[in-house]
C-alpha positions in Angstrom: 14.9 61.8 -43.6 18.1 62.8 -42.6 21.4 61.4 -40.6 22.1 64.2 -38.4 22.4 63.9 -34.5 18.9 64.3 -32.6 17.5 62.2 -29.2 17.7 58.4 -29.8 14.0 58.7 -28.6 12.7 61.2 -31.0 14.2 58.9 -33.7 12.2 55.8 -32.7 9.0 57.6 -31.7 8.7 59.1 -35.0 10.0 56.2 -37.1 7.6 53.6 -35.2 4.8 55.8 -36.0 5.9 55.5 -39.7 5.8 51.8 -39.4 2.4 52.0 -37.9 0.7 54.4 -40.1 2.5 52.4 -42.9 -0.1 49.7 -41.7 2.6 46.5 -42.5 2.4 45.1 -39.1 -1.2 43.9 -40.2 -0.7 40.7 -42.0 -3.7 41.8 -44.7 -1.8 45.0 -45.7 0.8 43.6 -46.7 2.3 43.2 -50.5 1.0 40.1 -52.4 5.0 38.6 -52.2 3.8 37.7 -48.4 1.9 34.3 -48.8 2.4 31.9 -46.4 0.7 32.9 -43.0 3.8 33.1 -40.2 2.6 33.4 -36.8 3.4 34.7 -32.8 1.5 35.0 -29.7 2.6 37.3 -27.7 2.5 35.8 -24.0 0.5 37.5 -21.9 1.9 40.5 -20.0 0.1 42.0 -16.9 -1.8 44.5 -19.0 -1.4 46.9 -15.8 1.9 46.6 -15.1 5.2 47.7 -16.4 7.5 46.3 -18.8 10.4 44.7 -16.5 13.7 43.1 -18.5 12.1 39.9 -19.0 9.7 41.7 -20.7 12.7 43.3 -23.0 13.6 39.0 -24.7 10.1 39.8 -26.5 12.9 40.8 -28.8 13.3 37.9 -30.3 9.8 37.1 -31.1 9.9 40.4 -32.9 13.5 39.3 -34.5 11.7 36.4 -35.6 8.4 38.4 -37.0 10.9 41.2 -38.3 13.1 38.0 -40.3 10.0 36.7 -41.4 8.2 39.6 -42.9 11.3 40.5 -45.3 11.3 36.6 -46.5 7.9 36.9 -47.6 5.7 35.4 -45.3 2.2 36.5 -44.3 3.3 37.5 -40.6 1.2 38.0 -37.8 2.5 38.7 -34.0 -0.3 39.3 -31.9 -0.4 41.1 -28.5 -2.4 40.9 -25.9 -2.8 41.9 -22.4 -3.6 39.4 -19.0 -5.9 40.7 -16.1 -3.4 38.7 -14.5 -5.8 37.1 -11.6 -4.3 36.9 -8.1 -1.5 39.3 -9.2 -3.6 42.3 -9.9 -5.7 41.9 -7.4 -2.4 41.5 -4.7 -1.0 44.7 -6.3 -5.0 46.4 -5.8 -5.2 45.1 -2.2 -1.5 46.6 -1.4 -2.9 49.9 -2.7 -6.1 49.6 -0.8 -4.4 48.6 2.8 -2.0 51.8 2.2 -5.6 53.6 2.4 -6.3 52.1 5.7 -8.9 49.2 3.9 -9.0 45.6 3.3 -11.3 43.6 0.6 -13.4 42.8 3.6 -15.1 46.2 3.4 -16.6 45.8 0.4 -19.0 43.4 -1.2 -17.9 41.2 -4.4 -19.6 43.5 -6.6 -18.4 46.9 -5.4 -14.5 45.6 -5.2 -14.6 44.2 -8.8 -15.5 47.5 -10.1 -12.8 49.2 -8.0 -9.8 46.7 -9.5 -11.7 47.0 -12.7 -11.3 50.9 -12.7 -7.8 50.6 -11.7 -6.9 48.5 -14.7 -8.5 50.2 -17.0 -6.5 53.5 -15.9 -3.1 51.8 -16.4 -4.1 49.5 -19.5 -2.0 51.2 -21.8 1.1 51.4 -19.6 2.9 48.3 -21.3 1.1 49.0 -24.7 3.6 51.9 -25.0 6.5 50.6 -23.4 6.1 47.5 -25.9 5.8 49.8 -28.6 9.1 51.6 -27.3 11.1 48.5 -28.0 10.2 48.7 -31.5 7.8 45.7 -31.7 5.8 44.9 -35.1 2.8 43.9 -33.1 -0.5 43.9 -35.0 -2.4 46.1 -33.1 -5.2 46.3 -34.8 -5.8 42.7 -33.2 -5.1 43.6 -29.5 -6.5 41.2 -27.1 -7.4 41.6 -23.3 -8.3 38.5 -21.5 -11.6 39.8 -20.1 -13.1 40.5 -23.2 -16.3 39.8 -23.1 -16.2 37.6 -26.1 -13.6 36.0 -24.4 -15.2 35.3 -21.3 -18.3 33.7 -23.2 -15.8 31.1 -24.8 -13.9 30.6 -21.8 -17.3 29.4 -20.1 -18.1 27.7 -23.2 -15.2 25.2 -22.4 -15.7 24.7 -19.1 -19.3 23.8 -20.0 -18.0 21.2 -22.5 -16.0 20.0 -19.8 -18.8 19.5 -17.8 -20.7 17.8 -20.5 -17.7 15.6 -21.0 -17.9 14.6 -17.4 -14.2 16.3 -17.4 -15.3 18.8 -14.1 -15.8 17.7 -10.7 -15.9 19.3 -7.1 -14.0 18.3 -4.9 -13.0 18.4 -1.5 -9.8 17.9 -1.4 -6.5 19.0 0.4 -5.3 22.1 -1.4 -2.2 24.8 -1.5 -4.1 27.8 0.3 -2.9 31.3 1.0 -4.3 32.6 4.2 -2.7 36.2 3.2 -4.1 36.1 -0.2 -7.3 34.0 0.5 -7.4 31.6 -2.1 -6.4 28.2 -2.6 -3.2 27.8 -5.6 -1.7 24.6 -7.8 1.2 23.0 -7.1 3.2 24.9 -9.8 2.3 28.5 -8.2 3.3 27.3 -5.2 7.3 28.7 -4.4 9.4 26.8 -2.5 12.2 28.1 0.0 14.9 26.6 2.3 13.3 27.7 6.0 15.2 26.9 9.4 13.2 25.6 11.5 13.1 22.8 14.7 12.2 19.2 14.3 9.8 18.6 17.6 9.9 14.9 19.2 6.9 14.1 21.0 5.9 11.1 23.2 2.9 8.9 21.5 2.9 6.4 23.8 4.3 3.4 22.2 6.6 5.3 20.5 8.1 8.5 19.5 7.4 10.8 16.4 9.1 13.7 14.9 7.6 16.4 13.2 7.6 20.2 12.6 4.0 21.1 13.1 3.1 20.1 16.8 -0.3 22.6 16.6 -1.7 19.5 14.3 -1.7 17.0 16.7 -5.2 17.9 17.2 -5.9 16.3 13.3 -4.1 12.9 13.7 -5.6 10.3 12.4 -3.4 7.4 12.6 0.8 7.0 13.2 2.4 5.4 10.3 5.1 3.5 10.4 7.5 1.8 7.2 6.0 -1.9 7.4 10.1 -2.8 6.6 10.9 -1.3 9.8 12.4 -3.6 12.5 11.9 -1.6 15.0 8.1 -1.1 14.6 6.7 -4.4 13.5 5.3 -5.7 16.8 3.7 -2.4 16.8 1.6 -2.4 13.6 -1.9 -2.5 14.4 -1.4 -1.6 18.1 -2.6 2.0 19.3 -0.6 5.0 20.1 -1.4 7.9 22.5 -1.7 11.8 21.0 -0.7 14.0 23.9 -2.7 16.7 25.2 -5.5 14.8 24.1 -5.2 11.6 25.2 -6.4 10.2 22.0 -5.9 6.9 21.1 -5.2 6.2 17.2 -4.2 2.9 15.3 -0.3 2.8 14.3 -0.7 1.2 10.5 1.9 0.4 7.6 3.0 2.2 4.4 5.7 2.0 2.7 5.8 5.9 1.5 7.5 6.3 5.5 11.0 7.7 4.9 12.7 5.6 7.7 15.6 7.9 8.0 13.8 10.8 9.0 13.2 11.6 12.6 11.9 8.5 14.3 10.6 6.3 11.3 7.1 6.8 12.8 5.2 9.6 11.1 1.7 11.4 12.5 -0.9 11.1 10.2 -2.9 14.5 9.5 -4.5 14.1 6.4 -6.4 17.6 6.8 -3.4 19.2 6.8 -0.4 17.1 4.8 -0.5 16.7 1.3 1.6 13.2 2.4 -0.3 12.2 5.0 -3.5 12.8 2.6 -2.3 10.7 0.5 -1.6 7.4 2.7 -5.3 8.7 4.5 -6.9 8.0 1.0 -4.9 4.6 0.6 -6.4 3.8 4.1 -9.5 5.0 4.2 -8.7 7.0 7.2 -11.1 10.0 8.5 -10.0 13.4 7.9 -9.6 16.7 10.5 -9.2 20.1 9.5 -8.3 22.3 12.5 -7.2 25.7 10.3 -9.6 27.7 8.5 -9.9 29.8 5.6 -7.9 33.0 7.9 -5.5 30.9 9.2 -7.2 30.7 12.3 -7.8 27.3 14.5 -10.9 25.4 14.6 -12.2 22.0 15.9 -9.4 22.5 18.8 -9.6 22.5 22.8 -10.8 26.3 23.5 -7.7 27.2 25.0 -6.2 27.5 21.4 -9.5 27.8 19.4 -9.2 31.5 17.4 -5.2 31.7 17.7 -3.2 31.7 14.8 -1.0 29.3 13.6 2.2 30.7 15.1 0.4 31.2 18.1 -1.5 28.1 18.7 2.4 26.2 17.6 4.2 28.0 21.0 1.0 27.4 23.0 1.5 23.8 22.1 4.8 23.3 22.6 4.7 24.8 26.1 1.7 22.4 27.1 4.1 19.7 25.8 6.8 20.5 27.7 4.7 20.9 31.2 3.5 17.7 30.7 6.8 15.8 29.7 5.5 14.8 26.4 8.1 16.9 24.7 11.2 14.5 24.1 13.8 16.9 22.1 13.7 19.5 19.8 16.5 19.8 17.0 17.3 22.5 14.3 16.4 21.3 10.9 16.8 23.0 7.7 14.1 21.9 5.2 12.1 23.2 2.2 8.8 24.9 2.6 6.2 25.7 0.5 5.2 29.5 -0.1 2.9 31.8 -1.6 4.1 33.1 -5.3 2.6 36.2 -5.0 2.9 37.0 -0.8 5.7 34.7 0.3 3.2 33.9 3.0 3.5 30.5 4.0 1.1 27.9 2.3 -1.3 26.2 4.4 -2.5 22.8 3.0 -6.2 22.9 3.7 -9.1 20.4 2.7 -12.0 22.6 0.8 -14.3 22.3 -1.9 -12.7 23.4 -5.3 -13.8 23.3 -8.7 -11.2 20.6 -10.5 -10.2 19.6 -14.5 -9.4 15.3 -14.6 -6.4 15.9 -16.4 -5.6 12.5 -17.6 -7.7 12.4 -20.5 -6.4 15.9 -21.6 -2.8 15.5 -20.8 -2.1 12.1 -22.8 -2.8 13.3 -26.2 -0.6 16.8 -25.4 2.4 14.3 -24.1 1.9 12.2 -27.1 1.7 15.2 -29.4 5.6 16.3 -28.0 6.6 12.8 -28.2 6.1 12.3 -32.3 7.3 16.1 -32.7 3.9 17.3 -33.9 5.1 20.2 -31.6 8.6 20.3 -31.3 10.3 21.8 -28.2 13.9 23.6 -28.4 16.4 23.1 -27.1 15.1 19.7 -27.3 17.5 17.9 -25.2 16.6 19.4 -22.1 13.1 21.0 -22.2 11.5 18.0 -23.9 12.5 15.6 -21.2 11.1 18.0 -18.5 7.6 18.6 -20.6 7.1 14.7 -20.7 8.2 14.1 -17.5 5.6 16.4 -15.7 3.5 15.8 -17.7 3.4 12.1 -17.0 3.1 12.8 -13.4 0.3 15.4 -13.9 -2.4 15.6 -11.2 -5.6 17.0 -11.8 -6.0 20.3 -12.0 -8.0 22.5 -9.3 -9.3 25.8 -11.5 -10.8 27.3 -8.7 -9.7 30.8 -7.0 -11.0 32.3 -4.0 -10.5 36.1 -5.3 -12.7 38.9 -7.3 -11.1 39.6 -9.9 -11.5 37.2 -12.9 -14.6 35.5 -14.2 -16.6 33.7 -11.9 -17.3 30.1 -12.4 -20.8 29.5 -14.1 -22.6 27.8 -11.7 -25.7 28.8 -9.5 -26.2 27.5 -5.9 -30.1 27.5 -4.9 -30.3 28.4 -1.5 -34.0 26.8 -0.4 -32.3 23.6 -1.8 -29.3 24.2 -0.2 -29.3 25.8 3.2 -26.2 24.6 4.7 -23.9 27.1 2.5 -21.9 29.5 4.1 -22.5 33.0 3.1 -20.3 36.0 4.5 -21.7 39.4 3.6 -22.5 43.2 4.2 -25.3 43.8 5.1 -27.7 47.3 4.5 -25.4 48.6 7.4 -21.7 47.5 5.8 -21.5 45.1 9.0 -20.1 41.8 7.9 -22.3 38.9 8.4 -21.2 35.3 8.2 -23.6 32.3 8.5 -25.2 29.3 6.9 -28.4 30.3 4.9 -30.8 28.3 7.2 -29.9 30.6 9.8 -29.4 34.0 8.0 -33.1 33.2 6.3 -35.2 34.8 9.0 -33.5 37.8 9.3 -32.0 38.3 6.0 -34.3 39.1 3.1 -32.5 37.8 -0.2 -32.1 40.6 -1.8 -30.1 41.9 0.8 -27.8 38.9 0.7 -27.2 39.2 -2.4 -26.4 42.7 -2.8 -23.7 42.7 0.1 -22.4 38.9 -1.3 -18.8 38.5 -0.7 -18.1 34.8 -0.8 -19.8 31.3 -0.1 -18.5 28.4 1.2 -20.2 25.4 -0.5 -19.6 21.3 -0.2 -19.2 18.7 -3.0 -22.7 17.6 -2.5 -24.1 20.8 -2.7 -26.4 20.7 -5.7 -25.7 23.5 -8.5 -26.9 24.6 -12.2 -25.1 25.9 -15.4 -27.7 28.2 -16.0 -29.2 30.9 -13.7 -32.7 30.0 -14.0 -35.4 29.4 -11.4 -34.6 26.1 -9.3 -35.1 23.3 -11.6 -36.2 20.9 -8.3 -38.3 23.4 -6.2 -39.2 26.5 -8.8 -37.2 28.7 -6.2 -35.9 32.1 -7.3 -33.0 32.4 -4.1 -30.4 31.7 -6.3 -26.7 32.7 -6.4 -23.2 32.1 -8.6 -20.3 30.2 -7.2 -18.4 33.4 -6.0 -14.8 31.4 -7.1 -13.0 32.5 -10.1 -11.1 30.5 -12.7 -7.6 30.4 -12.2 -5.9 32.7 -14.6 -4.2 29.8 -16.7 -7.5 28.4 -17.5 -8.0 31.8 -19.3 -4.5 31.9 -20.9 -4.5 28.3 -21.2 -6.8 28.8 -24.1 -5.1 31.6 -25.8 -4.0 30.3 -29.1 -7.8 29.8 -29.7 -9.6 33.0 -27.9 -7.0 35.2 -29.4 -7.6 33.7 -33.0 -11.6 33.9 -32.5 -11.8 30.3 -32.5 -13.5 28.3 -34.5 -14.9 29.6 -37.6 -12.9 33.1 -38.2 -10.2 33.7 -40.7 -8.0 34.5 -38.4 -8.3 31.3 -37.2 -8.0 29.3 -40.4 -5.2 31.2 -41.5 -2.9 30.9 -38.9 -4.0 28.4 -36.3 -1.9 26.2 -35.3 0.8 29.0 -35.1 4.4 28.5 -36.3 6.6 29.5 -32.7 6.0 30.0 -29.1 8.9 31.6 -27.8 8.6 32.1 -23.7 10.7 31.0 -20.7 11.3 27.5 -19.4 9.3 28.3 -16.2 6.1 28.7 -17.7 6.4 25.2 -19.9 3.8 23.7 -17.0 1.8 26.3 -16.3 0.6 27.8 -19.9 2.5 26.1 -22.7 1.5 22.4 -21.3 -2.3 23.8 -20.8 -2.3 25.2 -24.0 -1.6 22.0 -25.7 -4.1 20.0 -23.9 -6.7 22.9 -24.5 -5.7 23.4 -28.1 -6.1 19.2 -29.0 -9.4 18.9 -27.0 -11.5 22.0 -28.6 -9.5 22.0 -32.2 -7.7 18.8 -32.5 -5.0 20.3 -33.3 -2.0 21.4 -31.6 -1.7 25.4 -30.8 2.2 25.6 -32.3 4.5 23.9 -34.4 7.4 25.0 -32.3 8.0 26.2 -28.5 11.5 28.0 -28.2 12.8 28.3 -24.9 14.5 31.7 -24.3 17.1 32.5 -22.1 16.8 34.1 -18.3 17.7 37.7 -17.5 20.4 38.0 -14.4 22.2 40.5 -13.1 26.0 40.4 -14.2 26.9 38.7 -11.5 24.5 35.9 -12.5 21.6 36.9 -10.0 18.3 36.7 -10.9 16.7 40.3 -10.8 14.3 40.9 -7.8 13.4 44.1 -6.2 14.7 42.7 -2.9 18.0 42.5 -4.3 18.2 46.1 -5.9 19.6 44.6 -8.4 16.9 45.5 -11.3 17.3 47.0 -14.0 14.5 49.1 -15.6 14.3 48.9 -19.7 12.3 51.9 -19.4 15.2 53.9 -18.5 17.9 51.9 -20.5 15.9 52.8 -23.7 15.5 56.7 -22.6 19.5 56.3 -22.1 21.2 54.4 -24.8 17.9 53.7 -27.1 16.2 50.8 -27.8 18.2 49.3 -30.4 20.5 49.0 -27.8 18.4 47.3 -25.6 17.2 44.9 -28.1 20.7 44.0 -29.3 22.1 43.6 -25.7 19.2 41.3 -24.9 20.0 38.5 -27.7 24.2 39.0 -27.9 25.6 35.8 -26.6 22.1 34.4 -25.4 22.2 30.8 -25.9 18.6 29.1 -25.9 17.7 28.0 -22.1 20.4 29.0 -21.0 21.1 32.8 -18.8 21.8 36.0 -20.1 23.6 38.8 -18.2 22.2 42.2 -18.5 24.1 45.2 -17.5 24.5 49.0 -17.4 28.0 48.5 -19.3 26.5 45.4 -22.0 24.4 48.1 -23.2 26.2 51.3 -23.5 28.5 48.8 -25.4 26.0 47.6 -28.0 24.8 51.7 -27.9 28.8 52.2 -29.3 28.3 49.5 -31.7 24.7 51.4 -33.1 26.7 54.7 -33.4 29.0 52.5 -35.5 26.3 51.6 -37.6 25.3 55.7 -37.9 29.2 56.6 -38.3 29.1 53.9 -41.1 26.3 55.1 -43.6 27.4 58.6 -42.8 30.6 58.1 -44.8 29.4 55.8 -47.3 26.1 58.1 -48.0 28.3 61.1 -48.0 29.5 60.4 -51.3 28.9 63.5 -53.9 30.5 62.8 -57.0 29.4 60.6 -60.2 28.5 56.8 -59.0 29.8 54.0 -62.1 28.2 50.9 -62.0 31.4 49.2 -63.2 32.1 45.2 -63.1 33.9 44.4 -59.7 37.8 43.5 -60.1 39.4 45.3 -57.2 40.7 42.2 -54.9 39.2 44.0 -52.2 35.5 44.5 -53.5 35.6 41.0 -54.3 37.1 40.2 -50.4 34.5 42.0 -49.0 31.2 41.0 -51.0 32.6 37.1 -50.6 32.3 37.7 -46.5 29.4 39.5 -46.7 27.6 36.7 -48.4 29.1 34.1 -46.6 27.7 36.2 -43.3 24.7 36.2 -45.2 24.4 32.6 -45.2 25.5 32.1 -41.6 22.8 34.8 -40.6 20.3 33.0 -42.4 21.3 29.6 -41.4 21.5 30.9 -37.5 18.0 32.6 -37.4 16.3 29.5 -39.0 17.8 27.6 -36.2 17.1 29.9 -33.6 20.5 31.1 -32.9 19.7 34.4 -32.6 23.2 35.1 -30.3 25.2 33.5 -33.1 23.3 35.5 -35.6 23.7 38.5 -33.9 27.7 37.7 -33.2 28.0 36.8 -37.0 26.6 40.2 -38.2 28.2 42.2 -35.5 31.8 40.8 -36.2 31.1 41.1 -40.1 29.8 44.8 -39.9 32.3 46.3 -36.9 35.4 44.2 -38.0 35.8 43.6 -41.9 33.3 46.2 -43.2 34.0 49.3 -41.0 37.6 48.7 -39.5 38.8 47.2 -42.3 37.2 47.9 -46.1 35.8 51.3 -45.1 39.4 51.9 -44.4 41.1 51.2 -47.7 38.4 52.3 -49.6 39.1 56.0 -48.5 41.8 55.7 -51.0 39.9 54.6 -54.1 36.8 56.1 -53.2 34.9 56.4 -56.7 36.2 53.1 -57.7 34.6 51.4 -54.1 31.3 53.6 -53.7 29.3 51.3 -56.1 30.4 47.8 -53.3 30.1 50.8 -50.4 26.3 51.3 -51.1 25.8 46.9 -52.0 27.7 45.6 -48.7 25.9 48.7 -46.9 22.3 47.9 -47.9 22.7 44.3 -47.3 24.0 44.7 -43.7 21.2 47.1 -43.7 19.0 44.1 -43.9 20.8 41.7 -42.3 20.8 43.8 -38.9 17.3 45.7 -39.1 15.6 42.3 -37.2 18.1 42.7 -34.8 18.5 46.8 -34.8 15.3 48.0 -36.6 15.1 51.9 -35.7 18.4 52.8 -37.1 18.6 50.4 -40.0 15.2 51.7 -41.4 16.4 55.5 -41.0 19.4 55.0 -42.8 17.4 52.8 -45.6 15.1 55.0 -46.3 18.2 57.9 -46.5 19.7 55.4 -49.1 15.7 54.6 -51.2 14.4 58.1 -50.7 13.3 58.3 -54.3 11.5 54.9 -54.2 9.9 55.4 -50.5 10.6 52.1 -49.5 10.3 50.3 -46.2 13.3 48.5 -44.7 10.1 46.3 -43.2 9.0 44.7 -46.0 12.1 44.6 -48.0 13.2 40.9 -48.9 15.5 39.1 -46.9 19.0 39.1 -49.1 19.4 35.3 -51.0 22.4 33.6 -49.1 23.0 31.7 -52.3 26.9 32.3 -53.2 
């Protein structure tokens, strides 16, 4: 190898292909110094989708693998790739309405094997991009979440689950997506400030506020703070809903924010996650008026079939003719959306498939709490784990999409002839009905061919096992057509990935040493991986959880595509190279906190690589006869006293997870006292300072290459030619002084 000037990306490309065929990002391959096992997983990226910047912090996992190679551990990092649920599907179902086509047209069947051809076409997109940053990433252990070995264990645990009388069904109000058609958790659910008008209507009685007058059709009851003056005579009296004429029982709870509107609040359990709630505590009947399509049901025909919008302004106008429309008032609240569409979330009351959590979630809390796990920064991340995860509810793993696994349990239709099913039939007509119905004119087979979904109950009786009807020998069977939700699947990571239980993969390095991933993800995966990792292994799944920083914009924005304010590492790397990338990502990145990202940041940390270069040029440029002499020059000595007390501040920052103080300390050491200042007056004594040259060179060498890997191991193996050595596996320099 050489130092003169060629493409940044020819330089990578052919120097990651070194470190690949060199085989040392394989934890078995490497030398027998490497003992004690060191361990990553690599959260799961969309394993058909792009790298974006958040994507670039993977940097410090690798700074982390990179650091812990060259101080003799047995490192593994190992990647993987998500079929990412609802996302991929969203992005598939984009592509398809571009076409002119919905999901609709197709059965279940058919429009899995159309998303599953379209990932498998763009599988490798990130592969290479990740490989581009320079990531040690054992490949040779490459997950992909729909493994089929995978899939088998993933049903394994919902099985024990069920054994464990941990799994119910449920109909309960739920966070659905009309857009997207399936139902969501609370944490996938966004929420956005939404002006809007506060509608006072005439009950009779008494007045109520509220923003959704197309509900009135569900109320169940007015409620009213029992502290309230100015209801008390009214508790247990009846109220009047307009429009209907209705009479329903005003009742007392506490939960009634008196301040809001009127005090007195419209109960609609079918359609309020709060008004569910004080339905439950009061045993109170529940309506649901909205379906599946957003469409309303159960309603006077006059609004039966509109949508929500719709059926809201014919509402209001009825309100108004009649006088029952008191005021209306702007108000400015927050409202829950879609994740993935930004659709407004409809809270609707169907059967889902749902974990208890509490059983689950106490040993995870408890397991932060005694710093089994330890969670850093601790003061702020470790509060918010145990906090949520003391008010945990349980957890509805049921989706209402194609692509993912489906949930293993078989509905027989003789026993069962209430379900819903909606298919194609042998004409590609959709068909929608309850099995008692569809029977005479259906055969089975043809059900089941064009199956698209079913819409089941809580009593509806099910197996594990598709097998002949257990109660009437009946062969009319078919699967629940919902999916797990994708955290179930990543939510049991640590162990799939690691072929839990018996392999050696798994003895070796379960639990693993760090998770390093972004505070908003603590709830949805790093919580569920705890709970998941203590049930099946009783064990926790990592010693440590590092909380990285957040990309923004330098103006402090966080990147979105409706900003225009992304920027693409793809295209930073082709630009200024990745060791550019990787150095702008962790420079003056505090853990937790945000990190600005710009066009100038990392043409600035480009400069400081060319430094690097410009560096090992001169010193390695050198032609005459090298004496190993003892060091007395006052300025050797200066210069190999700061770079071992760099050394120790390196070492002391990276075992801390300070990877921007690190990354300052070794910047400032190299750029300031090495380069601007002893590269300088050693031009004048040359002979005398090539000998501390070639020491203070190789160390920084080592020092930076977690940080700046393609460069440093170029100009290494410039300086250990003879002896073919890797800048990889080379140990970490002693910080003893």
């Amino acid at each position: 190898m050489n130092l003169k000037n060629q493409n940044l990306w020819e330089i990578e490309e052919r120097i990651y292909d070194d470190w690949e065929k060199s085989g040392f990002f394989n934890p078995d391959n490497l030398p027998s110094r490497h003992k004690e096992p060191y361990s990553i997983l690599l959260p799961l990226p969309n394993a058909n989708d792009p790298l974006h910047m958040g994507h670039a912090l993977f940097t410090i996992q690798d700074i982390m693998a990179r650091y812990n190679r060259m101080k003799g551990k047995k490192v593994l990092w190992l990647p993987g790739g998500d079929h990412a649920g609802i996302e991929t599907q969203f992005v598939f179902e984009k592509k398809l309405s571009k076409e002119g086509k919905s999901r609709f047209d197709f059965d279940r069947k058919t429009f899995y094997e159309m998303i599953a051809k379209y990932v498998e076409e763009n599988k490798d997109i990130n592969k290479i991009q990740l490989k581009k940053m320079g990531f040690s990433l054992d490949w040779t252990r490459y997950k992909y979440s729909l493994e089929p070995e995978i899939v088998e264990k993933i049903i394994g645990t919902f099985k024990k689950l069920h054994n464990d009388k941990l799994i119910y069904r449920g109909k309960k109000l739920v966070n659905f997506c009309t857009k997207c058609g399936t139902a969501f958790s609370d944490l996938e659910v966004d929420y956005v400030e939404k002006e809007d008008i506060l509608y006072y209507l005439d009950y009779g009685p008494l007045q109520i506020a509220t923003t959704r007058p197309e509900t009135i059709f569900a109320d169940i009851s007015v409620a009213v703070n029992p502290k309230d003056k100015r209801y008390k005579k009214l508790i247990g009296e009846k109220a009047t809903i307009p429009l209907l004429g209705k009479e329903i029982l005003i009742i007392a709870d506490k939960s009634v924010d008196t301040d809001f509107g009127t005090g007195a609040l419209k109960i609609t359990p079918g359609h309020s996650q709060v008004d569910f709630e004080i339905g439950e505590k009061n045993n109170l009947e529940v309506i649901s008026i909205i379906n599946y399509y957003g469409k309303m049901i159960n309603v006077p025909e006059k609004y039966l079939g509109l949508s929500v919008k719709r059926a809201r302004e014919e509402t209001v106008k009825d309100l108004e003719k009649l006088g029952k429309l008191i005021k209306k008032e702007p108000l400015k609240h927050s409202v829950g959306v879609c994740y993935r569409c930004k659709n407004v979330i409809e809270p609707l009351i169907i059967t889902q498939w749902f974990v208890k959590i509490e059983k689950l979630a106490k040993p995870a809390l408890e397991a932060v709490k005694n710093g089994k796990t330890k969670i850093f920064p601790e003061k702020r991340f470790k509060k918010m784990y145990i906090d949520w995860m003391n008010s945990i509810h349980d957890w509805n793993i049921s989706r209402q999409i194609v692509w993912g696994p489906q949930i293993p349990a078989w509905y027989c239709l003789d026993c069962n002839s209430d379900i819903t099913i909606n298919f194609l039939d042998k004409d590609g007509k959709k068909v929608s009905g309850t099995y008692d119905k569809l029977k005479s004119d259906y055969d089975f087979e043809e059900i089941k061919l064009g199956l698209q979904s079913l819409n089941t109950d809580e009593k509806t009786t099910y197996s594990l096992e598709e097998a002949p009807c257990k109660k009437c020998k009946g062969k009319n069977i078919l699967q629940e057509t919902d999916t797990f939700d994708t955290w179930f699947l990543s939510g049991q990571w640590p162990l799939t990935a690691l072929n839990y239980p018996n392999s050696k993969d798994f003895k070796t390095f379960y639990p693993t040493s760090v998770l390093d991933t972004l505070w908003d993800i603590l709830f949805f995966w790093v919580a569920r991986m705890m709970m998941f990792g203590i049930y099946l292994a009783k064990e926790v799944p990592f010693k440590t959880v590092h909380i990285h920083c957040r990309v923004t914009d330098n103006k402090g924005q966080k990147m979105s595509k409706s900003k225009g304010n992304v920027i693409d590492p793809n295209m930073m790397i082709e630009k200024y190279g990745a060791d550019a990338l990787r150095f702008a990502m962790v420079f003056g990145a505090s853990p937790g906190s945000d990190i600005c990202i710009s066009d100038d940041k990392i043409r600035g940390m480009r400069n400081f690589v060319t430094k690097i270069r410009n560096a090992s040029k001169f010193v390695l440029s050198y032609e005459g006869t090298i004496k190993k002499t003892k060091i007395k020059n006052k300025d050797d000595k200066w210069i190999i006293d700061e770079m071992k007390k760099t050394n120790k501040k390196v070492t002391k920052y990276l075992d801390n997870y300070r990877f921007d103080l690190a990354s300052y300390e070794i910047y400032h050491f190299f750029w300031h006292k090495f380069c601007d200042k002893y590269i300088e007056l050693s031009k004048k004594r040359r002979e005398e300072a090539q000998v501390t040259l070639i020491e203070v060179l190789t160390c920084s060498l080592k020092l930076l290459h977690p940080f700046i890997p393609f460069v440093t191991e170029e100009i290494y193996q410039t300086i250990k030619r003879k002896d073919k050595k890797y800048l990889i596996i080379e140990e970490w320099p002693s910080s003893k002084t």
